[in-house]
KELOTI-487891 format. One record per residue (C-alpha): residue number from 1; x, z, y. Coordinates in nm, 4 decimals. Layout:
KELOTI-487891
[NUM; [X; Z; Y]] ...
This chain:
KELOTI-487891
[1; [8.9767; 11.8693; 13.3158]] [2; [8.9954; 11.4886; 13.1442]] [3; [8.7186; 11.4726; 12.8593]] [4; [8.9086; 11.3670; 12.5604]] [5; [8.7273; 11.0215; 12.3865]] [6; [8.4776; 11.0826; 12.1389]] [7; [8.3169; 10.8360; 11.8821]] [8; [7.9267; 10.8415; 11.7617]] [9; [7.7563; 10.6228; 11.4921]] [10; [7.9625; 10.6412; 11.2069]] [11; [8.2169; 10.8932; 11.0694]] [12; [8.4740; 10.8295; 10.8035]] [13; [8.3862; 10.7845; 10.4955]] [14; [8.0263; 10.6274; 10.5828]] [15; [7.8260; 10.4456; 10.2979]] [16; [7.7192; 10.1852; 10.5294]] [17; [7.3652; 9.9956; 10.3285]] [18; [7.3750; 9.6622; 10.2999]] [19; [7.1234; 9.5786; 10.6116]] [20; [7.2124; 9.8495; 10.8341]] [21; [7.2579; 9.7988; 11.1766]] [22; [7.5696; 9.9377; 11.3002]] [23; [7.6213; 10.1056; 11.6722]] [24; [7.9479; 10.2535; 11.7732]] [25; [7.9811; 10.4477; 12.1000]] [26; [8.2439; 10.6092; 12.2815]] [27; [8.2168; 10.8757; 12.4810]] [28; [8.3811; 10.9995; 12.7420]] [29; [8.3268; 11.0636; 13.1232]] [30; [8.6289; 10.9621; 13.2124]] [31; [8.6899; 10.6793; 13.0113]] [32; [8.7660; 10.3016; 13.1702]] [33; [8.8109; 10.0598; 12.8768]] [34; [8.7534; 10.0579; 12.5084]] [35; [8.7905; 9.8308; 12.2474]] [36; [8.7105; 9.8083; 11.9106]] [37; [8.9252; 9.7072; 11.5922]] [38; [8.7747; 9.6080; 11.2089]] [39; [9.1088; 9.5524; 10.9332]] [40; [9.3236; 9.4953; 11.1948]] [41; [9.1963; 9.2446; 11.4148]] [42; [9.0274; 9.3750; 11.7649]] [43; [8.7251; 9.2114; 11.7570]] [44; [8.5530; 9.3497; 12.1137]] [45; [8.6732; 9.4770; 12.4097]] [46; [8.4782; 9.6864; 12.6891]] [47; [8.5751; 9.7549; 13.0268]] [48; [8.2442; 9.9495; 13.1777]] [49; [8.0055; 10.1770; 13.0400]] [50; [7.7866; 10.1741; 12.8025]] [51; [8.0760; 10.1640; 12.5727]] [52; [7.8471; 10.0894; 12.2746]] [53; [7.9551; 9.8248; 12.0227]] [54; [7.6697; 9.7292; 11.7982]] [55; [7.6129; 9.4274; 11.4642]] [56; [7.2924; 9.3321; 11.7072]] [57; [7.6282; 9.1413; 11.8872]] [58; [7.9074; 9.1377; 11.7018]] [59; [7.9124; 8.9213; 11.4243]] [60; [8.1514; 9.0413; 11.2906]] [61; [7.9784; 9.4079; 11.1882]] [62; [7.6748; 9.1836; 11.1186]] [63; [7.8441; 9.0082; 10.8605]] [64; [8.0916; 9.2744; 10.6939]] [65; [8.1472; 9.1710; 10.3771]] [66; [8.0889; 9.5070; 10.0847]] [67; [8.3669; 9.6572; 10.0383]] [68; [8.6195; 9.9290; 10.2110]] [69; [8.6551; 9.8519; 10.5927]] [70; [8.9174; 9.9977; 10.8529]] [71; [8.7605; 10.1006; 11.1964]] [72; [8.9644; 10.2122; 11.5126]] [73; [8.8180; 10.2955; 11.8312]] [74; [9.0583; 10.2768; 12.1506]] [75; [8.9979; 10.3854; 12.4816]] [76; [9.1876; 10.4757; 12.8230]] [77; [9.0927; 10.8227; 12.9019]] [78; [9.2726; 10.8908; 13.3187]] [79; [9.5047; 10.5724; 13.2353]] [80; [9.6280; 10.7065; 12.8914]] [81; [9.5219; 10.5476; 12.5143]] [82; [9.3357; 10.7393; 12.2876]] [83; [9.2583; 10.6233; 11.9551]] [84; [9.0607; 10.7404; 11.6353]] [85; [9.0803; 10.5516; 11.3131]] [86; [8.8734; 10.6058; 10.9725]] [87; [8.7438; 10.4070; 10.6772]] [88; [8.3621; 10.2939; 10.5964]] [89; [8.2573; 10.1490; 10.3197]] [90; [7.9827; 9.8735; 10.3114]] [91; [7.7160; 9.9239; 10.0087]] [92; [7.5188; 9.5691; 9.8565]] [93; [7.4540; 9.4110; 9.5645]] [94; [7.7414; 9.1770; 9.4339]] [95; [7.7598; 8.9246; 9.1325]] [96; [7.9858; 9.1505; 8.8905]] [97; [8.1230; 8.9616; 8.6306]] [98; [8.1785; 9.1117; 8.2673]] [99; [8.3636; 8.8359; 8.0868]] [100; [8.4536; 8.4797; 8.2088]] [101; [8.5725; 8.3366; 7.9110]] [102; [8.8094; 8.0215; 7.9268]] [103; [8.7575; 8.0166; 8.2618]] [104; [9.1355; 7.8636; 8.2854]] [105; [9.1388; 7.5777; 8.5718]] [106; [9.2936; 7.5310; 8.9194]] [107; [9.1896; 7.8405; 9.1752]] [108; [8.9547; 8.0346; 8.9701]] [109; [8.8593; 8.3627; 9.0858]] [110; [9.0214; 8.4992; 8.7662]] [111; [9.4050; 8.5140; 8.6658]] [112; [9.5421; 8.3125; 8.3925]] [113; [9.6902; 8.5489; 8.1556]] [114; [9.6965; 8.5689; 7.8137]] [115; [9.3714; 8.6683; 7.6256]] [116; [9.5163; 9.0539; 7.5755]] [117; [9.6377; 9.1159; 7.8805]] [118; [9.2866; 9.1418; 8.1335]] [119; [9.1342; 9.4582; 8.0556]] [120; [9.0671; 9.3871; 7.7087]] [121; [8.8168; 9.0887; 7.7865]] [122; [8.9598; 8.7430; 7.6919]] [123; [8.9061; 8.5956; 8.0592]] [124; [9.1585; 8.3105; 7.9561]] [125; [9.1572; 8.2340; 7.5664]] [126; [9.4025; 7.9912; 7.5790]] [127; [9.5429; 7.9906; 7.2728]] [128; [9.4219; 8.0994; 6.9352]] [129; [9.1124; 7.9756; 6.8019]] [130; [9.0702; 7.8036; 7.1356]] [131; [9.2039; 7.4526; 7.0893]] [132; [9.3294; 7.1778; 7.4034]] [133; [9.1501; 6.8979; 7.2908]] [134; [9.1168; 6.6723; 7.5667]] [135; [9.4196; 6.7664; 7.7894]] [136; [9.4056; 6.5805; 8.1323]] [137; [9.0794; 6.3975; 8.0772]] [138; [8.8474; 6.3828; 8.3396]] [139; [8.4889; 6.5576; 8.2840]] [140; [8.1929; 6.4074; 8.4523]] [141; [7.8995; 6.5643; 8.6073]] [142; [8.1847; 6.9189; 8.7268]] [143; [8.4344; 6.9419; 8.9194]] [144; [8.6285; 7.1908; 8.6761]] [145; [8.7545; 6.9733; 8.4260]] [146; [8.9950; 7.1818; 8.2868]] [147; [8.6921; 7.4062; 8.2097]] [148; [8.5596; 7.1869; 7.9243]] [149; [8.8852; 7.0147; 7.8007]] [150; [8.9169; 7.3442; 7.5381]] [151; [8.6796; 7.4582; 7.2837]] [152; [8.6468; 7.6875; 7.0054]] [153; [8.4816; 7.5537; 6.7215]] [154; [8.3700; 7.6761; 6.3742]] [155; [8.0838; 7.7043; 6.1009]] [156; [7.9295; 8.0186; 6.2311]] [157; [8.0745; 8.1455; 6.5662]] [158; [7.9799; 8.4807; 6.6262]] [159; [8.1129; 8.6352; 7.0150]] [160; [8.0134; 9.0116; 7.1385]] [161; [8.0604; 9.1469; 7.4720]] [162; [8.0646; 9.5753; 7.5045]] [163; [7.7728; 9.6114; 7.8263]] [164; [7.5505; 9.8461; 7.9731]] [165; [7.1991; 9.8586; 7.9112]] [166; [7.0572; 9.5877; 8.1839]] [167; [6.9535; 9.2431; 8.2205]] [168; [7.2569; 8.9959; 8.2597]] [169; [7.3378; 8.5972; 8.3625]] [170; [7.4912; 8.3965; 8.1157]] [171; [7.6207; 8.0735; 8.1420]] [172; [7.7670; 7.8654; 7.8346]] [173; [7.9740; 7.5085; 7.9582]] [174; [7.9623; 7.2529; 7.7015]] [175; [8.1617; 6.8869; 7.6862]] [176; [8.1844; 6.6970; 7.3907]] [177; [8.5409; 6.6180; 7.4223]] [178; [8.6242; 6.4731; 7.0341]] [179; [8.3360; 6.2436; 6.9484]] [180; [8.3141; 5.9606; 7.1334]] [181; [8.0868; 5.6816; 6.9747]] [182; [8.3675; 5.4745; 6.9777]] [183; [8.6189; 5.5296; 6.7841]] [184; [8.4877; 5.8451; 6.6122]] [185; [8.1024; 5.9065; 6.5146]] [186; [7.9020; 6.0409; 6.8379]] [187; [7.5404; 6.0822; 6.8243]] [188; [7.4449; 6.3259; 6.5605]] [189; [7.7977; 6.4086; 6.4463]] [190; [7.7486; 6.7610; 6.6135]] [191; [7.4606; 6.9507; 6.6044]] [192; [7.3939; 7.3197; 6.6117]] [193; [7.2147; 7.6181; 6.7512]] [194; [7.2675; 7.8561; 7.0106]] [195; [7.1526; 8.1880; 7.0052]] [196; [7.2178; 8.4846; 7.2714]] [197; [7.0514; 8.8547; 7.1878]] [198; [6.9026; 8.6647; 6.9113]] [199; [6.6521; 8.4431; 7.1375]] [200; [6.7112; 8.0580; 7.0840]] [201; [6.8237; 7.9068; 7.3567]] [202; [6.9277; 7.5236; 7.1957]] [203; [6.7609; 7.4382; 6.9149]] [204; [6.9638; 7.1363; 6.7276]] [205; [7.1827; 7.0875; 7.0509]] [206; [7.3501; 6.7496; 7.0287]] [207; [7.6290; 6.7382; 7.3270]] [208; [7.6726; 6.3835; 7.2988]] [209; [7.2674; 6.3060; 7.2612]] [210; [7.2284; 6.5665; 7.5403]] [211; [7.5365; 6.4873; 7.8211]] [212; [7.7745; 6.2212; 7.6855]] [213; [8.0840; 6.2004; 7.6393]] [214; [8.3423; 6.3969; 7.8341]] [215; [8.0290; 6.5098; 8.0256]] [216; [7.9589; 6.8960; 8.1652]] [217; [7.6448; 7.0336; 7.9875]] [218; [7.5179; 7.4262; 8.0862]] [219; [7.2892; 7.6516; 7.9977]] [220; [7.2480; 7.9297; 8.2177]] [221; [6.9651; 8.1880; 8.1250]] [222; [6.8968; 8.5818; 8.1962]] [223; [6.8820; 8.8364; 7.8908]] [224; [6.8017; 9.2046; 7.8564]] [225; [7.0624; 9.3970; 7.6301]] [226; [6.9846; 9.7207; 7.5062]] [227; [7.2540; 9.8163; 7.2883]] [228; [7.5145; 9.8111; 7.4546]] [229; [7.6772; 9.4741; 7.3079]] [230; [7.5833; 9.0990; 7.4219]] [231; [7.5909; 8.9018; 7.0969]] [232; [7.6574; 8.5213; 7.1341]] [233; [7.5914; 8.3265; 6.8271]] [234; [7.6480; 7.9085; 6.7607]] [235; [7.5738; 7.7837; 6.4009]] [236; [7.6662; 7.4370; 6.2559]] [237; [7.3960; 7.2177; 6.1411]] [238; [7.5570; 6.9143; 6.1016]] [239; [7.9169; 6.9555; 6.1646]] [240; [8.0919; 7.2645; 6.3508]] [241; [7.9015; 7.4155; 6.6627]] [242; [8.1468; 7.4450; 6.9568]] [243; [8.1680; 7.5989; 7.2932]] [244; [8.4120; 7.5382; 7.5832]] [245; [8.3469; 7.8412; 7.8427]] [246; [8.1375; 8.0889; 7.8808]] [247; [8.0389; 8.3597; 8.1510]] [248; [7.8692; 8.7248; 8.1155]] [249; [7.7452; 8.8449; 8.4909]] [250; [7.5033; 9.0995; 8.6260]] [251; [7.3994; 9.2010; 8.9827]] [252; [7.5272; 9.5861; 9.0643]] [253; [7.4937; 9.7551; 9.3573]] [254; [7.8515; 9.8638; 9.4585]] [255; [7.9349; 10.1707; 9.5152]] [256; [7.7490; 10.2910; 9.2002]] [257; [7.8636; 10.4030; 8.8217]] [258; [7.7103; 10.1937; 8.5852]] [259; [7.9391; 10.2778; 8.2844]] [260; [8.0062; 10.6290; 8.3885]] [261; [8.3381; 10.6258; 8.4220]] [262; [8.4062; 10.7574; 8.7549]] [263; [8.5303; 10.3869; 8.8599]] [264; [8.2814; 10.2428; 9.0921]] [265; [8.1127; 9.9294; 9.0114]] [266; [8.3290; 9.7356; 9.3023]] [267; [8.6296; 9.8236; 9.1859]] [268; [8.5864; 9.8630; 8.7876]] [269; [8.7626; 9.5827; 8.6346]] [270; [8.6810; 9.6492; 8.3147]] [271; [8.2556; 9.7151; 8.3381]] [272; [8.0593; 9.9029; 8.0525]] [273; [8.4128; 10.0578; 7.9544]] [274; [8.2515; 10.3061; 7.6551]] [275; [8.1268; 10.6694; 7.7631]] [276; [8.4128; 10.8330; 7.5607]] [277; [8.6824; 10.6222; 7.6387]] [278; [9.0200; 10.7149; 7.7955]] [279; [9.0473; 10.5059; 8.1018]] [280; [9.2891; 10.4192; 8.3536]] [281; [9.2342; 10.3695; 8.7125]] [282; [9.0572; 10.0485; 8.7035]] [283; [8.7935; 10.1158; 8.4306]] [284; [8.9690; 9.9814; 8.1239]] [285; [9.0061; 10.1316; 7.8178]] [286; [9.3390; 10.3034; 7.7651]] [287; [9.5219; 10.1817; 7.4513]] [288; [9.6446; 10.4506; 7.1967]] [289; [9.9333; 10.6269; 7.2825]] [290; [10.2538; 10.5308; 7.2000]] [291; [10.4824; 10.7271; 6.9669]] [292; [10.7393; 11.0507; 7.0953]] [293; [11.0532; 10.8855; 7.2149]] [294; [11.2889; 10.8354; 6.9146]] [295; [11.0473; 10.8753; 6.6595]] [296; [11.0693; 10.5760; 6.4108]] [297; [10.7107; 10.4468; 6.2408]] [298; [10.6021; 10.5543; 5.8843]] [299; [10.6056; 10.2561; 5.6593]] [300; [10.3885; 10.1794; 5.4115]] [301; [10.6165; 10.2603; 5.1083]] [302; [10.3838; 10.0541; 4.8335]] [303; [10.0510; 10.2160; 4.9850]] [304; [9.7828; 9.9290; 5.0118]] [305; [9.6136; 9.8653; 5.3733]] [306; [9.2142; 9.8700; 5.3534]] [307; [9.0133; 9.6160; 5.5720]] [308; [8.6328; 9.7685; 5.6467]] [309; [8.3321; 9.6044; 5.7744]] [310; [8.5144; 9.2562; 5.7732]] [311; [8.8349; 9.3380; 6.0076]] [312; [9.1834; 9.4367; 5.8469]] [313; [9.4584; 9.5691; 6.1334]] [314; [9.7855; 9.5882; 6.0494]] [315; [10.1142; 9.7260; 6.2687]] [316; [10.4136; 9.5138; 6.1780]] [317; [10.6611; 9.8119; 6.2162]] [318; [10.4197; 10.0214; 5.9428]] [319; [10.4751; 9.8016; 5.7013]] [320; [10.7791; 9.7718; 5.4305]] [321; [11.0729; 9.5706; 5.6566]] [322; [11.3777; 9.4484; 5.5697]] [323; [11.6847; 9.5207; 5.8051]] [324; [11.6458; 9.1556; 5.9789]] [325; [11.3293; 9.2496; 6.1390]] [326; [11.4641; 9.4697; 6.4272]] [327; [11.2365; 9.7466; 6.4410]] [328; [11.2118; 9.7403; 6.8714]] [329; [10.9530; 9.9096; 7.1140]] [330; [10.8457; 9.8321; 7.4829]] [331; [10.7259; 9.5170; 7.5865]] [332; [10.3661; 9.6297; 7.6024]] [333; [10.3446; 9.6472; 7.2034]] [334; [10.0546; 9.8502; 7.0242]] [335; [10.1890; 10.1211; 6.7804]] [336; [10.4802; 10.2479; 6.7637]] [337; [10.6312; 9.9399; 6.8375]] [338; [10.7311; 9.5863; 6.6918]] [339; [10.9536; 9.3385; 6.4259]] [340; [11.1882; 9.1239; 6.6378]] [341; [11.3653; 8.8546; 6.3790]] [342; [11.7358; 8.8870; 6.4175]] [343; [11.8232; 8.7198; 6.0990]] [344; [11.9992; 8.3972; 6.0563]] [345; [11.7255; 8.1263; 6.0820]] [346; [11.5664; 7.9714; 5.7793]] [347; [11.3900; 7.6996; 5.9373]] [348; [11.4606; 7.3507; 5.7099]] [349; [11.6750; 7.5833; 5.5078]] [350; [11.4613; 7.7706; 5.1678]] [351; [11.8070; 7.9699; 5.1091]] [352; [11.7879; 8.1358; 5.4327]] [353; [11.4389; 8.2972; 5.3197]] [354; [11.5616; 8.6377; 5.2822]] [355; [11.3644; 8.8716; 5.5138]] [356; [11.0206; 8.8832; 5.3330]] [357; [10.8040; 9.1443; 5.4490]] [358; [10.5094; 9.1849; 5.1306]] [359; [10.1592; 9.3896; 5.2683]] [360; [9.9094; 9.4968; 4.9872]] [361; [9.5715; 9.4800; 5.1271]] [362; [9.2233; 9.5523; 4.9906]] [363; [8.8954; 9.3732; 5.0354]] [364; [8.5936; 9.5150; 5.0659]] [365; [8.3629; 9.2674; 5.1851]] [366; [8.4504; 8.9226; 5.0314]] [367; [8.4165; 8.5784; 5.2044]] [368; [8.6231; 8.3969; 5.4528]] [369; [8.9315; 8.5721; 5.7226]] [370; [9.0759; 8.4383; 6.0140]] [371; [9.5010; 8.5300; 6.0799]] [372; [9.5979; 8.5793; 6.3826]] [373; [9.9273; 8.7530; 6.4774]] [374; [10.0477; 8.9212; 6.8300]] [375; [10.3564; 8.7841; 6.8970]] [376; [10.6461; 8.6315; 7.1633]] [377; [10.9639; 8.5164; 7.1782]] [378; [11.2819; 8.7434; 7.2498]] [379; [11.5293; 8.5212; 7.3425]] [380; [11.5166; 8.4320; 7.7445]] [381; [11.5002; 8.0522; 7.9429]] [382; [11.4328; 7.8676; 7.5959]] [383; [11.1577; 7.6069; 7.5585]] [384; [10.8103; 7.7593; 7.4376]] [385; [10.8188; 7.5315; 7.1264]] [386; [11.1845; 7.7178; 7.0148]] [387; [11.1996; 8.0348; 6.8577]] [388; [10.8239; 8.0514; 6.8312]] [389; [10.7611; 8.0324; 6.4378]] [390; [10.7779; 8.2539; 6.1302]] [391; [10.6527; 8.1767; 5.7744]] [392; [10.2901; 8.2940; 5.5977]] [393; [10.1799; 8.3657; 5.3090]] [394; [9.8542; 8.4597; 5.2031]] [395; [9.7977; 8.5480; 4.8146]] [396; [9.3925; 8.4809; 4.7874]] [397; [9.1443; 8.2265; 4.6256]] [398; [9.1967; 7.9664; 4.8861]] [399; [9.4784; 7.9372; 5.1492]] [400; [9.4511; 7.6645; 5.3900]] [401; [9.5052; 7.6004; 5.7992]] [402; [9.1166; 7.4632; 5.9382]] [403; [9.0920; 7.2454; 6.2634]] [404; [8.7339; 7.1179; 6.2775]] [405; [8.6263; 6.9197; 5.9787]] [406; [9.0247; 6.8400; 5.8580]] [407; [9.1742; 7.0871; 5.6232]] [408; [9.5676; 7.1466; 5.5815]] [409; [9.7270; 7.2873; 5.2980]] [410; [10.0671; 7.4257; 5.1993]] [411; [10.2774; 7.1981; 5.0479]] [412; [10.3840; 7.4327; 4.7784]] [413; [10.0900; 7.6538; 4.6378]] [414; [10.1546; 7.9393; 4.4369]] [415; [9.9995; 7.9649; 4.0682]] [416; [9.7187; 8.1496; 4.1321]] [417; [9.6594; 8.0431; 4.5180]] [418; [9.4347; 7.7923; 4.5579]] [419; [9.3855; 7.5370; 4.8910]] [420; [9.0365; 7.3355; 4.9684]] [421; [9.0017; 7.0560; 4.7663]] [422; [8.9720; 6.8306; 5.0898]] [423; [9.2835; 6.9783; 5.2390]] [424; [9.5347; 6.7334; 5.3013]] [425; [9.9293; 6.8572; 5.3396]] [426; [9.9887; 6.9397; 5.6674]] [427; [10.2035; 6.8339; 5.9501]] [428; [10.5898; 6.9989; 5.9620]] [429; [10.8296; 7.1616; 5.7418]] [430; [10.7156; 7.4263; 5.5221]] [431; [10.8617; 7.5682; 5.1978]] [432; [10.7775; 7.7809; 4.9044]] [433; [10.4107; 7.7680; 4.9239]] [434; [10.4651; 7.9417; 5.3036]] [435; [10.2693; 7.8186; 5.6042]] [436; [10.5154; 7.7744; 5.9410]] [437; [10.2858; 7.9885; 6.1647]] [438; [10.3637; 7.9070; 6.5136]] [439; [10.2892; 8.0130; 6.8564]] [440; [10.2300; 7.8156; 7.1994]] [441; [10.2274; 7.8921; 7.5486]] [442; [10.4055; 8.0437; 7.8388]] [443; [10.5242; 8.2681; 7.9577]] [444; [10.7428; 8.3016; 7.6075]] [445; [10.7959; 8.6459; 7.6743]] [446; [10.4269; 8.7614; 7.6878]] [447; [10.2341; 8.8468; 7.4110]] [448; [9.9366; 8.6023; 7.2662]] [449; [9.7132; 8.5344; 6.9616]] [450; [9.8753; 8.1835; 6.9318]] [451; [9.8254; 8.1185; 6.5408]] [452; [9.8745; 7.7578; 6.4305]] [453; [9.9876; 7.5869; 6.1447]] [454; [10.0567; 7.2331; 6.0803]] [455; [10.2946; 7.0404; 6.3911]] [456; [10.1811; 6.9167; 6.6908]] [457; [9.8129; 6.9322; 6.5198]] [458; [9.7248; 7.2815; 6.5496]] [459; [9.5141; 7.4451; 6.2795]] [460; [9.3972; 7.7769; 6.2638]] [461; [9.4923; 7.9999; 5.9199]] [462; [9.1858; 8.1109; 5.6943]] [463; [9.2042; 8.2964; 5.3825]] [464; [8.9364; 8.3366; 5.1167]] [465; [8.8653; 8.6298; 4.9183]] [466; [8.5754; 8.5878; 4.6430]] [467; [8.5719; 8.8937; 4.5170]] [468; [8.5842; 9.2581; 4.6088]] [469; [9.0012; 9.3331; 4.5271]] [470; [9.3820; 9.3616; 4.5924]] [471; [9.5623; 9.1000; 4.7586]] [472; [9.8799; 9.0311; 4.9841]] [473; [9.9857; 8.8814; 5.2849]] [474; [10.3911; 8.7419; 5.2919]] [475; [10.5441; 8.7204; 5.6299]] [476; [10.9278; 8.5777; 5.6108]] [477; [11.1620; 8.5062; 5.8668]] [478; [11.2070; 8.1444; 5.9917]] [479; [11.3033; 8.1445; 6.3560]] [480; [11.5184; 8.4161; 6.4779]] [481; [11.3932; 8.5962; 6.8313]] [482; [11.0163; 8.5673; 6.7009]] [483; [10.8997; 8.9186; 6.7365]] [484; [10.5752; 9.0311; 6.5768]] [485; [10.3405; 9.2978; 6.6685]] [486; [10.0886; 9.3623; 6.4936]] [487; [9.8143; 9.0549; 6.2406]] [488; [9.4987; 9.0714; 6.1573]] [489; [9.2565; 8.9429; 5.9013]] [490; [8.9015; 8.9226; 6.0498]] [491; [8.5413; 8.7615; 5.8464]] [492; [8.4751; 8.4455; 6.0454]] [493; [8.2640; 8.1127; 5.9162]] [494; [8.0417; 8.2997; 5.6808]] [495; [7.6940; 8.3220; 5.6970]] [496; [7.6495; 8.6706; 5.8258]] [497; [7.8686; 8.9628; 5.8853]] [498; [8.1142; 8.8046; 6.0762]] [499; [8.3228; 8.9670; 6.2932]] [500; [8.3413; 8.8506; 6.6567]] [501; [8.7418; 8.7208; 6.7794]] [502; [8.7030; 8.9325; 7.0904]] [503; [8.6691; 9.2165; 6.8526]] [504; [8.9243; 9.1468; 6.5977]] [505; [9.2209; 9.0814; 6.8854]] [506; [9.1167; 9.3794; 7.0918]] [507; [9.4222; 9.6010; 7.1306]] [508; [9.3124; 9.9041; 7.1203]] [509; [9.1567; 9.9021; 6.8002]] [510; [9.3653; 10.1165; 6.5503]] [511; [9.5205; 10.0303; 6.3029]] [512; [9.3411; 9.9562; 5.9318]] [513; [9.3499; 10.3084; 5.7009]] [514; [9.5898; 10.3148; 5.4268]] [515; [9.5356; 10.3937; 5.0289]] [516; [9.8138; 10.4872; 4.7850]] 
């Protein structure tokens, strides 16, 4: 009777430790030959007993990699093949990373994308507050210059991270890519602190003192959180503090559950995903669910949208729209849905400005808001600076676009709207005290945070609110196929209580509460 082949060692669905030494046998008496295959490739072959296959000499189990591994055993058994095939899994420690922010350049591990679309964590801000400011220039002293050519810079940057409890990596890149010592101001122009978990990690950094110019300059350091949230903070002392890229890693042991979330640490993309939180099959968050098929969103009918603890969040399909902002849905939208602009365009035409969309909001907490809207462009194969713009208006104390230390105002200000007295008018076509709010990037048909105002010189939308009160926020149509999905106003440049960007563009937040 021919003894069928047999395997010892390992069975599938081993958890194979990180230094374990591996030995695979076949058995069988009457077996000639055997050889032994890892993901496909055979990688040893064995023609007398003992039909043992072990790491001790094959470098290839020595030096397999964690993750999940495909093993098949063949043999001749009396001149005929016998195979048996299963899976292992190889446990170690790996470098998981929890955010990579503006980590944008030529084969990086991460995929450009939009700052929405990667699990929630803005792995490529390329747009938005974060601002191309030296294009193709070459950085010294990395070779990853396309890591430091965009920054985000402000007053009082504030950036949190949702973590586990744990100690974690983090590694801010700095270039000082505008001051040169040339032709602008460079030493001392720029100086600010840096502050992660609240520990002072620069005191009175000076890029250009430090580095240079169009020079790499890191800081890599470990910190304990144990809250839950990774706080970044950078505060002007002279001038605006900036930063250019930023990472948020931590060693985990793979085949573990930090978060909880019955997505193992290898294979979670979206790591310390909240206890509570509806996930999908990689880790991340679940966004709300969308409406019942067919049923329409409830506008706001005069009922005043309430911002709370310095974030406002407002659906463009809940508010009061006129018939040329196509109520649509798909596309990956939050709500319900969004506005796509079908009206005839009003661009260098005031007449045209007939699809005005008015949103009462309340402020709590006074001081200074960030815009930012969601939105793309509808109409296929045009250029990404077509289609791309809609008008702004925000009715508050001051009303101005900010890029660094220049201020941009609307050529037209309302009565009781105010601008910085600084401000200078800004780049572009504009009309009726409106800002021409426009978006950049590809691909056009993806949503981003893209906010600017002022041509060719983008600067980012504030709005100040000195008091506790009412106020609105105008949105008219100027190009047609601009769809919007969803703005928010968020505290940012104020000396405390400000509210993180990551935060305030997170998608699955829900929308702002509503009073009569």
């Amino acid at each position: 009777m021919i003894e069928p082949m047999t395997m010892t060692g390992i069975k599938d669905g081993d958890l194979i430790a990180a230094n374990q030494n591996i030995v695979i046998t076949a058995n069988s008496g009457d077996l000639t030959q055997a050889a032994l295959t890892l993901n496909g490739e055979v990688i040893s072959t064995l023609t007398s007993a003992p039909f043992e296959f072990s790491s001790a000499d094959i470098s290839q189990l020595a030096e397999l990699p964690i993750g999940e591994h495909q093993i098949e055993l063949s043999g001749t058994v009396d001149g005929e093949e016998q195979k048996i095939a299963l899976t292992i899994k190889k446990d170690g420690e790996f470098l998981a990373t929890y955010a990579a922010v503006n980590y944008a350049f030529e084969d990086s591990p991460y995929a450009l994308d939009s700052i929405n679309e990667i699990n929630n964590i803005p792995f490529t801000a390329k747009a938005g507050g974060w601002i191309d400011i030296a294009g193709d220039a070459e950085i010294e002293g990395t070779d990853l210059d396309t890591l430091y050519t965009r920054e985000l810079a402000g007053a009082n940057i504030q950036l949190a991270h949702q973590v586990s409890t744990g100690s974690y990596t983090v590694e801010l890149h700095f270039a000082e890519i505008w001051f040169n010592g040339t032709t602008r101001p460079g030493r001392d122009a720029r100086v600010f602190d840096v502050k992660v978990e609240e520990n002072l990690v620069a005191d009175d950094l000076d890029v250009f003192a430090e580095a240079g110019y169009l020079t790499a300059h890191t800081i890599k350091q470990e910190f304990v959180v144990e809250d839950g949230e990774l706080n970044i903070a950078l505060e002007g002392v002279t001038g605006e503090a900036k930063i250019n890229a930023y990472s948020i890693q931590r060693m985990l042991s793979a085949w573990e559950d930090e978060d909880a979330d019955a997505v193992v640490n290898y294979t979670d993309q979206c790591l310390g995903t909240e206890a509570d939180a509806e996930i999908d099959e990689f880790g991340c968050a679940l966004p709300p669910p969308p409406p019942e098929p067919g049923e329409q969103p409830v506008k706001i009918d005069g009922s005043i949208f309430v911002e709370k603890e310095g974030l406002l969040v407002v659906e463009m399909e809940s508010t009061d729209h006129s018939d040329g902002w196509e109520f649509e849905t798909g596309r990956n939208s939050t709500g319900a849905g969004y506005l796509n602009m079908l009206a005839a365009q009003a661009a260098w035409n005031p007449a045209n400005i007939k699809e005005i969309i008015k949103v009462r909001i309340k402020v709590t907490n006074p001081g200074k808001y960030q815009f930012a809207w969601r939105n793309l462009i509808t109409k296929p194969g045009v250029p990404s600076t077509e289609h791309n713009d809609s008008y702004l208006k925000i009715i508050a104390d001051k009303f101005y676009g900010e890029k660094g230390a220049n201020i941009v105002c609307p050529k037209v200000l309302e009565p009781d709207n105010a601008c910085v007295a600084s401000g200078r008018k800004l780049v572009g076509e504009a009309a009726l005290g409106y800002f021409k709010v426009w978006r950049s990037g590809s691909p056009i048909d993806e949503w981003n945070w893209s906010s600017n105002t002022s041509d060719s010189d983008g600067h980012t939308v504030f709005a100040e609110f000195d008091t506790a009160g009412e106020y609105e926020v105008e949105i008219a149509n100027r190009s047609d196929y601009h769809a919007l999905d969803r703005f928010v106003l968020f505290r940012d440049g104020n000396a405390d209580n400000n509210v993180a960007r990551t935060i305030a563009l997170d998608i699955t937040t829900t929308e702002s509460t509503r009073e009569p």
